[in-house]
N, C-alpha and C positions, 0 to 999 in steps of 0.2 A: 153522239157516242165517242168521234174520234176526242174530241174538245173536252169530252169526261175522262179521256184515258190518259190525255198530254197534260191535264191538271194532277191524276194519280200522281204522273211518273213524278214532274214536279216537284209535289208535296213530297214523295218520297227521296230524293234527291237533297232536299233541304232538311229532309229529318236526318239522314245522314251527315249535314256536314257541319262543321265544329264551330259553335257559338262563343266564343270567351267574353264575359262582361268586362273588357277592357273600357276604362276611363281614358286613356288619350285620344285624341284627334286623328292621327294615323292609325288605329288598333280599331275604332271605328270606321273609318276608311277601307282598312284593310279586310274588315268581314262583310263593307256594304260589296267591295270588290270581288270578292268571292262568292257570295251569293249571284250576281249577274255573271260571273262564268262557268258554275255551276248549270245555272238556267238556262243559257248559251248552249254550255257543251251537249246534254241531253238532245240537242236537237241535230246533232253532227252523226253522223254512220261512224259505228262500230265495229274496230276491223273483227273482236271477237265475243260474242252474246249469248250469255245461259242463264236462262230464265230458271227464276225462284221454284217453276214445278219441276226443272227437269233437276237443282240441286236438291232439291226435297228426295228422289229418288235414293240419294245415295248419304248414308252417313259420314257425316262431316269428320269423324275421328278416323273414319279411312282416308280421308284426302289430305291428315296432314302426314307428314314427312317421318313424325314420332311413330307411328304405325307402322316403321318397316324393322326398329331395334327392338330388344328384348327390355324390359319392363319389368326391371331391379329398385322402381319403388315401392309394387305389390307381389312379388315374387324374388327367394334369394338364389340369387349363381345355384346353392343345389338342387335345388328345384329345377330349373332350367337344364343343366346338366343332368338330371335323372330321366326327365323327356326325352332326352335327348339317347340316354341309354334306353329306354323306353322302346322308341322310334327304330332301332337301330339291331336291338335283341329281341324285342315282343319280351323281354323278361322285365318283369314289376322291380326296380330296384330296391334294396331290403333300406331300414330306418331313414326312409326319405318318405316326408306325407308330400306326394303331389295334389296340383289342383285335378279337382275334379273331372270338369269341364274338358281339360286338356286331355288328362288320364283317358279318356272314357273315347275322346277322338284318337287318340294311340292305339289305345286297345283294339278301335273297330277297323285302323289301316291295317294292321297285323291280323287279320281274321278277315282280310278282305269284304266286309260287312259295308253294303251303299246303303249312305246317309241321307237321307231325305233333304230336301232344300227349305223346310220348315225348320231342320232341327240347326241350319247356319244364321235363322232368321233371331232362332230365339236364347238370349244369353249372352255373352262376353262374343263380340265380332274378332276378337283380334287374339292372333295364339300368342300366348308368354312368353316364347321366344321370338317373337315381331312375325309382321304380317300377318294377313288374315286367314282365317281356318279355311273358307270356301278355296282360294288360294291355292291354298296347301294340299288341299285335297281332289283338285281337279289336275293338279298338277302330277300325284299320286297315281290318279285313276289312268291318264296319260300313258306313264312310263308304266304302271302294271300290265298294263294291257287287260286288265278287269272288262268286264259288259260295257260297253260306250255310253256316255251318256246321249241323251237327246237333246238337238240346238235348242229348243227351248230350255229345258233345266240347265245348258251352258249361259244362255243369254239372263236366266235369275242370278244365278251363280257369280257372273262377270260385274252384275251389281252390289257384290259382298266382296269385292276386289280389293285394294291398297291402291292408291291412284297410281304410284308406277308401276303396276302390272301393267304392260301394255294390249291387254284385253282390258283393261276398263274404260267404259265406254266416253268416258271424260279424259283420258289420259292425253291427247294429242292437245286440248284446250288448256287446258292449267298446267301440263307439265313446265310449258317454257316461264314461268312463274318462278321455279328454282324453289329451294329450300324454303329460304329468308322470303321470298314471297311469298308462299304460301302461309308459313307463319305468320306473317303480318297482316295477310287478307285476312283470312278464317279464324284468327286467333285473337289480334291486337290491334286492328284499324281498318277501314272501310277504303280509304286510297291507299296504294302503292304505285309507287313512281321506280319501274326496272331500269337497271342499268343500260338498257338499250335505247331506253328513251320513249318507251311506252308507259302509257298510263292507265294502270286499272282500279275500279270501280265492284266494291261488294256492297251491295243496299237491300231493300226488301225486294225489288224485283230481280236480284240474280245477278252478273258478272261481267260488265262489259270493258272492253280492252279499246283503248283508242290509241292511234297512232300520233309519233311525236309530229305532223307537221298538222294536224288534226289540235289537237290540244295546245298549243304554242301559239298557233292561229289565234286563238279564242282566249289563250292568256292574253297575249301581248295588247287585243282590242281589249280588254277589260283592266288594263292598266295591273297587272302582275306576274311575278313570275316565281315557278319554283325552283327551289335548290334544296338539293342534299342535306341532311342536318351534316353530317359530317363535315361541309363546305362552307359552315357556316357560325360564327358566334352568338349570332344575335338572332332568337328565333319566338316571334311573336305569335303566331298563328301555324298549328304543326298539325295535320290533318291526316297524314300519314307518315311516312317515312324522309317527309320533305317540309321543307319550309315554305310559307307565303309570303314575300315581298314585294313590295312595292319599285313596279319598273319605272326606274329615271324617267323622266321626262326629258326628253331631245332638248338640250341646252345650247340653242344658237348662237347665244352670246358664248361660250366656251368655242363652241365651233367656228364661230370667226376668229376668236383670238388666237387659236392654235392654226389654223390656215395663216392667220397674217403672221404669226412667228415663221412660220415653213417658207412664206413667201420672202420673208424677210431675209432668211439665210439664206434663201438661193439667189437673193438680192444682193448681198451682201460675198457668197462665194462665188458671183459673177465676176462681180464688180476687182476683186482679191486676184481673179485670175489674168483681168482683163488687164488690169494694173502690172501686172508682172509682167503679162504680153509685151503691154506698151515701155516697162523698164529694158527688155529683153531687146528690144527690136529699136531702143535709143542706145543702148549699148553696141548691139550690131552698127548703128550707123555712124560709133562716135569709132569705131573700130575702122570701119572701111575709111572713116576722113583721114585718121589717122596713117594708115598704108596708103590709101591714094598721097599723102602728103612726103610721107617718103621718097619716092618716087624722085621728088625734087634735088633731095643730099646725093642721094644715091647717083644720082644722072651726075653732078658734081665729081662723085667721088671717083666714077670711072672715067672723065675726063684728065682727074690728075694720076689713075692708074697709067692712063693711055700713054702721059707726060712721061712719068717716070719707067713705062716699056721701052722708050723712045730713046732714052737713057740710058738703058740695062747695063751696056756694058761699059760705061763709063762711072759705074759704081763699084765700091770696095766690097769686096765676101759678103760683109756683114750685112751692108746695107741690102745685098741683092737676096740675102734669106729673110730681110725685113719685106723686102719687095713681096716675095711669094707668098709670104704670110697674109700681108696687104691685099692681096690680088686672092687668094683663096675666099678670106674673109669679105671679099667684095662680091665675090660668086655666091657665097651660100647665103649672105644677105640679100640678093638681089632674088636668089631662087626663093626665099622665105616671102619677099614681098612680093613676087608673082603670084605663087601660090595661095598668098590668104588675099590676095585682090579676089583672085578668081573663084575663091572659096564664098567671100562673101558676094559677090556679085552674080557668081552663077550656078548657085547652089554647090551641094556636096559630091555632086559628081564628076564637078572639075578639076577639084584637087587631087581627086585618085584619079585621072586618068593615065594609061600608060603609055610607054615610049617603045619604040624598038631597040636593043643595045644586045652586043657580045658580050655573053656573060664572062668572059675570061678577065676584057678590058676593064668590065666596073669591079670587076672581085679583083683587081691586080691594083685598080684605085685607091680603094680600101685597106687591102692588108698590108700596103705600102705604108700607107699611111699612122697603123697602128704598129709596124713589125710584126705578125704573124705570119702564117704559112697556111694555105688551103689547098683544098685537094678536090676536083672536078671531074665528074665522069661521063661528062659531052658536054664539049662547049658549041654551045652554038647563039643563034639570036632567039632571043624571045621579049615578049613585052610585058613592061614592068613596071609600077609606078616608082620608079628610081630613086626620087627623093623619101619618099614615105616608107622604102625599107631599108634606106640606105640610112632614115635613123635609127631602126629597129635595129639591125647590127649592130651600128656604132655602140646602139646603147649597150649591148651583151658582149661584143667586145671590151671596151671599156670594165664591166663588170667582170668579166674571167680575170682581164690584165688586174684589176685593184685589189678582188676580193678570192680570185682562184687561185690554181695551183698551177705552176706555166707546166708543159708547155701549154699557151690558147692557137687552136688549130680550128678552121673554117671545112665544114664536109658538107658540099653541095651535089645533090642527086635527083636524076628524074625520076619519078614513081606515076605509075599510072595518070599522066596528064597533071600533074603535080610536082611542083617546084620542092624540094625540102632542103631547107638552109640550117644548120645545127655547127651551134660554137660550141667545141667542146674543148673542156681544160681537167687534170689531176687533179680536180679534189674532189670532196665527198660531203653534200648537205644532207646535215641531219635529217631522218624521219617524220621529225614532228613540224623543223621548217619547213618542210618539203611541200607537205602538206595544207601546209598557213600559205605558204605563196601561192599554190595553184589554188586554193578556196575562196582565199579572202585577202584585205588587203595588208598583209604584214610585209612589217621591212624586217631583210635580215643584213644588220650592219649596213644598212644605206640602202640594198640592192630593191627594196619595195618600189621604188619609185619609179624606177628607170622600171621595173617589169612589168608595173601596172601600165606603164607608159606604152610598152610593149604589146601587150596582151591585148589593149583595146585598140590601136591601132591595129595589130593582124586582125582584129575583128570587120574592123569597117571595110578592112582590105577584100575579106569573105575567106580569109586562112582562120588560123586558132596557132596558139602556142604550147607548145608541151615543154615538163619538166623531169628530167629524169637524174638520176646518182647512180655513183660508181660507174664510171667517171661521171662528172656533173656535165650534163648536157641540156641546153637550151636548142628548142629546134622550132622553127616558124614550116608550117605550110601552108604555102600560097598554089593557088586551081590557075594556070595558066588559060 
């Protein structure tokens, strides 16, 4: 018996689904494939199942969607609006012929008259201004507060419904169908594939709903897959509201050529990196030969500084301000090749490390040196990488002196565990440079370079640099 009823479903399964006399080779293929997943899926659980006797219950013009508007292809707006007066006055509108049928249900709500459940069984189910008369009428009897009906004559009644009344006893099954699905089951095709990725089924046995990991399962083993017509140009076999194509086949040779391209670029942006590594870290070492090589003049040069100390005072004016120039220039050469020895040999923490000094003595070095004037409001010791901000200065001195407005004045102050050094001079940078120099890298009249210079050294320092106008002020703070 069971093996009589698995060949029904079967046969009916196949009478439902779309035969095309295609002549190609894939359009043959394509219907042999759909027939085995047809055959397949019937044997898969159905998340939802209504059988042909329990839709036989219910007239199928109530379960589509057109059943809830008014029906202006057999009735005109005045008609419908004379019901409607009808409904509303118990008075017969004058030169308007109503339908009948409708008339005759007006008449009997307005005279409180209960209608039998034969008389919704037999005639037009659906009233001319949409939905259905039982409907309409239980809905009446409700708010009238008329004689109650009895749950039987509600539960006949609830089978003359419109499927979105939510008294009908199908309404929870098919509503999530939607419009356009219901249309397309009951009306225009046997599959529908919902946008949620459900797939349902209307045949001779009734309605079943399969879930997408259910049906996807049993496409992908039968070698198919559906899509959207909407999704699609090419559409050879359309069974519902979707296409039948043919799933690729796993193309291993595709799949190894695109790994080997992938491995290849990461082969290739190793390798890219690696290479720069290795130019990076020959340049670091042609760098350190270089300064360790120094080393050598320089030992030289202070031997003949040493001579000529020895001398001092046996030399004329001129020669003894060439002397200190000499001897200046032998210091800060010698401080530059200490420092990038140490930088490349012992990392970046040795160039910035700092010294102990009175701030008065190095700020009396400098603005000596430039001719300016500074102004301090505690002097004391603190530690400082002395060379690395004693180019920051120079550099923002230098730039007041060439490109400000004199006077250039040094204002150094403690602030909360915070050093603050600010050159300030008389002039006034425009708005828009103002802005370009703290953002990004613009030179204004020269000054780009030296503040980029600036700016990224207070960086490594762990200070920052601000710009400010009216007056133009450069200020460094460094975290003591």
């Amino acid at each position: 018996m069971m093996r009589l009823s698995y060949l029904l479903v079967t046969v009916a399964f196949g009478f439902c689904q779309p035969r095309l006399s295609l002549s190609s080779e894939l359009s043959v293929k394509l219907n042999n494939n759909w027939e085995r997943f047809v055959q397949s899926l019937i044997t898969q659980p159905a998340k939802v199942t209504i059988t042909q006797q329990q839709l036989n219950r219910y007239p199928v013009a109530l379960l589509l969607p057109a059943a809830l508007y008014p029906d202006l292809t057999r009735y005109s707006w005045q008609q419908i609006t004379g019901l409607y007066h009808l409904n509303q006055t118990c008075a017969e509108p004058k030169d308007i012929e109503l339908p009948i049928r409708a008339k005759a249900f007006e008449l009997a709500l307005c005279r409180q008259q209960l209608l039998p459940v034969d008389w919704f069984k037999q005639g037009e189910l659906i009233h001319p201004a949409g939905g259905s008369y039982a409907g309409r009428y239980l809905k009446y009897v409700v708010k009238s507060g008329v004689t109650p009906l009895s749950a039987e004559v509600k539960v006949k009644l609830s089978q003359l419904f419109v499927l979105s009344n939510p008294g009908h006893p199908l309404h929870k099954q098919l509503m999530p169908l939607g419009p356009e699905g219901l249309n397309s089951l009951l009306n225009l095709h046997q599959w529908y594939l919902h946008s949620n990725g459900s797939l349902w089924v209307y045949n001779e046995n009734g309605i079943n709903k399969y879930e997408n990991k259910i049906w996807q399962v049993t496409a992908k083993n039968n070698a198919i897959d559906l899509v959207y017509k909407a999704n699609t140009n090419i559409c050879q076999l359309a069974p519902g509201n979707f296409c039948i194509q043919e799933k690729p086949a796993v193309n291993f040779i595709r799949i190894v050529l695109e790994g080997g391209l992938i491995l290849l670029s990461i082969f290739l942006l190793v390798k890219l990196l690696m290479n720069r590594y290795l130019e990076a870290k020959e340049r670091g070492f042609i760098l350190q030969l270089l300064t360790h090589e120094l080393r050598t003049p320089i030992a030289s040069l202070a031997m003949t500084v040493e001579q000529f100390r020895d001398a001092f005072d046996e030399l004329s004016p001129s020669l003894q301000d060439t002397f200190s120039r000499l001897t200046f220039d032998y210091q800060r050469l010698k401080q530059l090749t200490n420092t990038s020895q140490g930088y490349l040999s012992e990392g970046k923490k040795s160039f910035l490390d700092s010294q102990p000094i009175l701030l008065s003595e190095w700020l009396n070095y400098l603005c000596t040196k430039y001719g300016v004037m500074y102004s301090l409001d505690q002097d004391n010791y603190c530690h400082l990488p002395v060379y690395w901000l004693g180019i920051c200065l120079e550099n923002l001195i230098r730039n007041g002196l060439e490109y400000g407005k004199p006077p250039v004045r040094l204002l150094i102050t403690n602030v909360n565990k915070c050093l603050v050094i600010t050159v300030q001079d008389q002039g006034d940078i425009p708005s828009t440079y103002l802005f370009k120099l703290i953002r990004s890298n613009h030179q204004l009249r020269g000054m780009g370079i030296g503040l980029r210079l600036v700016k990224r050294i207070s960086k490594q320092l762990g200070g920052k640099l601000k710009i400010n106008k009216c007056p133009t002020r450069f200020t460094i703070e460094y975290p003591l």
